[in-house]
C-alpha positions as CSV (number, residue, x, y, z in Angstrom):
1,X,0.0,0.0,0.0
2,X,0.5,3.7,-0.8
3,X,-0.6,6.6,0.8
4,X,-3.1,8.2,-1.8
5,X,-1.1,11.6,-2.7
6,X,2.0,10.1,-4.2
7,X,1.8,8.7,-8.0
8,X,2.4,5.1,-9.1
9,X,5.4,6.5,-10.7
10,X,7.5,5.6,-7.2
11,X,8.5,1.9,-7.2
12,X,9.5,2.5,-3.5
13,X,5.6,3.0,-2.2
14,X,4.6,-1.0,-3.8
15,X,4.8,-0.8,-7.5
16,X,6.5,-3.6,-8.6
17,X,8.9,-2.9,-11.6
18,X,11.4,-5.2,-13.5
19,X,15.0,-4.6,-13.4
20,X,15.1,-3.8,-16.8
21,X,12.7,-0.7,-16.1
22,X,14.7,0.5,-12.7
23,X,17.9,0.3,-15.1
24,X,16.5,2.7,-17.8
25,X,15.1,5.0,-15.0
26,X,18.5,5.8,-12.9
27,X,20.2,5.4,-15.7
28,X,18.0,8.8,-17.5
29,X,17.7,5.6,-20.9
30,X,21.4,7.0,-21.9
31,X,24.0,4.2,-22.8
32,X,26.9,4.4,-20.5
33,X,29.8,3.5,-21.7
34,X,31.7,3.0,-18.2
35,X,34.8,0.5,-19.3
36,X,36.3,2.6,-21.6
37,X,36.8,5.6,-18.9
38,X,37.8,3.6,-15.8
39,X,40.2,1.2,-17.5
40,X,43.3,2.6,-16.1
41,X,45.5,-0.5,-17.5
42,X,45.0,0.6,-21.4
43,X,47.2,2.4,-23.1
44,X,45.4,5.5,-24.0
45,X,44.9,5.9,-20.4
46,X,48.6,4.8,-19.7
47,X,50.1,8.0,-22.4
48,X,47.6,11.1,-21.6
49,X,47.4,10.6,-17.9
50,X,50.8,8.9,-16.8
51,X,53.4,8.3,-19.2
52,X,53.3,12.0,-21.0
53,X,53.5,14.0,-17.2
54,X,56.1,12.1,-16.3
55,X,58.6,12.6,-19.5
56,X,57.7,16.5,-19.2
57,X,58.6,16.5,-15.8
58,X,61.6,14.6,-16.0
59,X,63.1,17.0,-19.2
60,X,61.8,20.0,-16.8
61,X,63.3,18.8,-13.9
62,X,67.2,18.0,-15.9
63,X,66.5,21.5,-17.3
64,X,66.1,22.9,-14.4
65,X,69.5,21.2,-12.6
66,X,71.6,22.1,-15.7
67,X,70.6,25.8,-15.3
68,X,71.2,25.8,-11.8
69,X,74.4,24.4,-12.1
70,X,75.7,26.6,-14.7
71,X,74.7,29.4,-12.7
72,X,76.0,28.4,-9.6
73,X,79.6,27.4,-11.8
74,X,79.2,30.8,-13.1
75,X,78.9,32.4,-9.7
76,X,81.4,30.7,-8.5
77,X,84.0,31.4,-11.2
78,X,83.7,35.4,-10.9
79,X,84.1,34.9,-7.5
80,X,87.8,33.0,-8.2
81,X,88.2,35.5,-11.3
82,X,87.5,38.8,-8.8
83,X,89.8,37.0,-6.2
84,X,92.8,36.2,-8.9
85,X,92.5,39.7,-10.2
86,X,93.0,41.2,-6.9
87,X,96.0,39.2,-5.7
88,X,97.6,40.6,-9.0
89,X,96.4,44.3,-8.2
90,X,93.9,44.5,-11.0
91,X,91.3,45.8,-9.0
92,X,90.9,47.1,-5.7
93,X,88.2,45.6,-3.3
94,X,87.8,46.8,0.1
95,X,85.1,45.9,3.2
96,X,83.7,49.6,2.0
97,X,82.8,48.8,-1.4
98,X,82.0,45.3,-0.7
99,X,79.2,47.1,1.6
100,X,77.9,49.6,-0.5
101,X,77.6,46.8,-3.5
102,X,75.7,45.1,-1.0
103,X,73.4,47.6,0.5
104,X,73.1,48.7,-3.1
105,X,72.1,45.0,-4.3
106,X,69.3,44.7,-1.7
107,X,67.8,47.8,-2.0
């Protein structure tokens, strides 16, 4: 039994339906195709969602450390340069310009 104000259209209140009905009702009567988007073990999936991410990132990531240490090499080397060029009175550094080089780099 029912109670009178609900339609006949709600299987829950005693209408009996068969299970090919309750499929084409939850599932709005549109196919879904459901193995092709959670195989995770095909390749398509394998290439867009895993394989490509992970080449990107690894060329990024060795682009990244070959900049960094060419920079740091090249930091390091006008350091030594700077340092060899003083010992041989090139130039002249002293703690006053080292400061104002300083104060004028952070500001």
């Amino acid at each position: 039994m029912h109670p009178p104000d609900l339609p006949d259209a709600y299987p829950a209140y005693g209408t009996i339906q068969s299970s090919q009905q309750r499929k084409l009702r939850t599932m709005n009567t549109h196919p879904v195709d459901a193995a092709s988007s959670t195989d995770i073990f095909s390749s398509a999936f394998l290439l867009g969602n895993v394989g490509a991410p992970f080449v990107i990132g690894l060329a990024v990531g060795y682009f990244a450390k070959k900049m960094l240490r060419t920079a740091l090499f090249l930091g390091g080397a006008t350091i030594a340069l700077l340092f060899v060029a003083e010992y041989y009175d090139i130039i002249d550094i002293t703690d006053e310009k080292l400061q104002h080089v300083a104060s004028v780099a952070t500001e």
